[in-house]
C-alpha positions in Angstrom: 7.3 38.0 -80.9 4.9 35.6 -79.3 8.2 32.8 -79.1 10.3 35.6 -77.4 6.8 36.2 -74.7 6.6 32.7 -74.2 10.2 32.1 -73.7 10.3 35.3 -71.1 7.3 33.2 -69.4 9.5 29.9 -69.2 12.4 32.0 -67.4 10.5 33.9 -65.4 8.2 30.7 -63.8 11.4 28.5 -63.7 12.8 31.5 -62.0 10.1 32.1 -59.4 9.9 28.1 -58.7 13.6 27.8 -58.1 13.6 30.8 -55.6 10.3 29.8 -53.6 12.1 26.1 -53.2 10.4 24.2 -55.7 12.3 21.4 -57.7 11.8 20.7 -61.3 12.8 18.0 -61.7 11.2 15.8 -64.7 13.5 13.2 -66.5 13.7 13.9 -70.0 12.2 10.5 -72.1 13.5 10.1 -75.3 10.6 8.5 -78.1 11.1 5.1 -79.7 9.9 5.2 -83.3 7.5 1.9 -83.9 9.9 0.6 -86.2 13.1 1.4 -85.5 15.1 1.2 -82.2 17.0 4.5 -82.4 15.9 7.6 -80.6 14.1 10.1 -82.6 13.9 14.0 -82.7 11.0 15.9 -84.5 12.0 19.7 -84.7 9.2 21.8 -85.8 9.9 25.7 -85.9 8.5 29.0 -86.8 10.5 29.6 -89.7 9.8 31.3 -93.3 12.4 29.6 -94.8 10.2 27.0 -95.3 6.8 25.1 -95.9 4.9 22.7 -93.8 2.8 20.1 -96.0 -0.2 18.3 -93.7 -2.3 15.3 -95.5 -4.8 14.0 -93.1 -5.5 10.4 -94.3 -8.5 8.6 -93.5 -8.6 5.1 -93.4 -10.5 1.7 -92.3 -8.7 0.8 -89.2 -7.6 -2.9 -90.7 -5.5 -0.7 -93.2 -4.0 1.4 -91.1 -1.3 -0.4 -90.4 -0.5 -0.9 -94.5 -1.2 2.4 -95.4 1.6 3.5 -92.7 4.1 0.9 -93.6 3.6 2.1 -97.4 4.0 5.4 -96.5 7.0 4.5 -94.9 8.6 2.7 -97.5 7.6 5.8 -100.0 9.4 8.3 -98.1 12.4 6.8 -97.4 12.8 4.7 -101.1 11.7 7.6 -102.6 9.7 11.0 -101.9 13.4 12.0 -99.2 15.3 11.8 -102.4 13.5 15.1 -103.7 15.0 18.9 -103.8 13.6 20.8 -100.9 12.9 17.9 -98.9 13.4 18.3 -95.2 11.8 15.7 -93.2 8.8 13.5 -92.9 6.9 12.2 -89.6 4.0 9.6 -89.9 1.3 9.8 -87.2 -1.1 7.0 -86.7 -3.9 8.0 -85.0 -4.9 5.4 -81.9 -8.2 4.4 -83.1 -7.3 3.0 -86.3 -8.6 5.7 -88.6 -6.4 7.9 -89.5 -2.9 8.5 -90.4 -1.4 12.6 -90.5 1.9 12.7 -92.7 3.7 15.9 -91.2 6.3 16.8 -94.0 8.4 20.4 -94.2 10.1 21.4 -97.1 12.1 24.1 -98.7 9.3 25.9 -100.6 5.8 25.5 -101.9 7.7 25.3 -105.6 9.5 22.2 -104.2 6.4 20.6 -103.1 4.7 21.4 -106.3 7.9 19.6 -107.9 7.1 16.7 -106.1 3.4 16.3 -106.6 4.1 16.4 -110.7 6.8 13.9 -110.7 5.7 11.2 -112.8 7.3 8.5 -110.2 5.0 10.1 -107.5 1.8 9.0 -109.5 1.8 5.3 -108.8 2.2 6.0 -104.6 -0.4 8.5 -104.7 -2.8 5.9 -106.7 -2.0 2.8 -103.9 -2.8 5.6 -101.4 -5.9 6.6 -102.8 -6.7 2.9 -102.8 -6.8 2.5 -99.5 -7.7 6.1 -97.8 -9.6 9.4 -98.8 -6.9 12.2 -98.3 -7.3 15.9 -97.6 -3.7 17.9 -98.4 -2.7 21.6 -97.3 0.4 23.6 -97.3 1.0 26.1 -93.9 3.5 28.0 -92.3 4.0 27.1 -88.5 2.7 30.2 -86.7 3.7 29.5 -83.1 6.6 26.4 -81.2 6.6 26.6 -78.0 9.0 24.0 -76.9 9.9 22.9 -73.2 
């Protein structure tokens, strides 16, 4: 209901600005991932079909950089080849401390999957070697997307 309120909102200022003579006219600017040159798109959505992981890493700011690129290699050598995995976006916070993994997946059961998977156990060990971790599973309440 609230996405369906906010998207009335949208039409009805983009309405009243085109009709009182005002031009919208931002360029749309793609996002370069840090490592690779192709454009990237992030969709996050209200949806019950399935499960948002957080972890909110905290690390000393000369590891960040490690702890990132390990993350990286992880997901994509091993934790995307999982059932119920969707996507995975790394955030590295600008001061050096902290590092958010943003990960959806099909269900809780998948993630639960995961987290027992003997192969997992070594990753999670380098990871706890280098930052303290706090993990939660939510549902996105609310997108509201330009």
């Amino acid at each position: 209901m609230r996405a369906v309120t906010a998207c009335r909102s949208r039409r009805t200022f983009l309405a009243s600005a085109i009709t009182g003579g005002i031009a919208l006219a931002s360029p749309i600017i793609s996002a370069k991932s840090l490592n690779r040159s192709k454009d990237m798109e992030t969709t996050i959505r209200a949806d019950a079909d399935m499960t948002t992981l957080i972890n909110v890493l905290s690390v000393e700011p000369a590891n960040q950089r490690k702890l990132v690129d390990m993350l990286t290699s992880a997901t994509d050598g091993l934790f995307s080849t999982f059932a119920g995995w969707i996507s995975t976006s790394l955030l590295a916070s600008t001061d050096g401390k902290r590092v958010v993994i943003y990960s959806q997946w099909r269900s809780s059961r998948d993630i639960e999957a995961f987290r027992k998977n003997p192969d997992v156990g070594p990753y999670f060990q380098q990871i706890a070697a280098l930052a303290k971790f706090e993990s939660f599973e939510c549902d996105v309440s609310y997108v509201n997307h330009a």
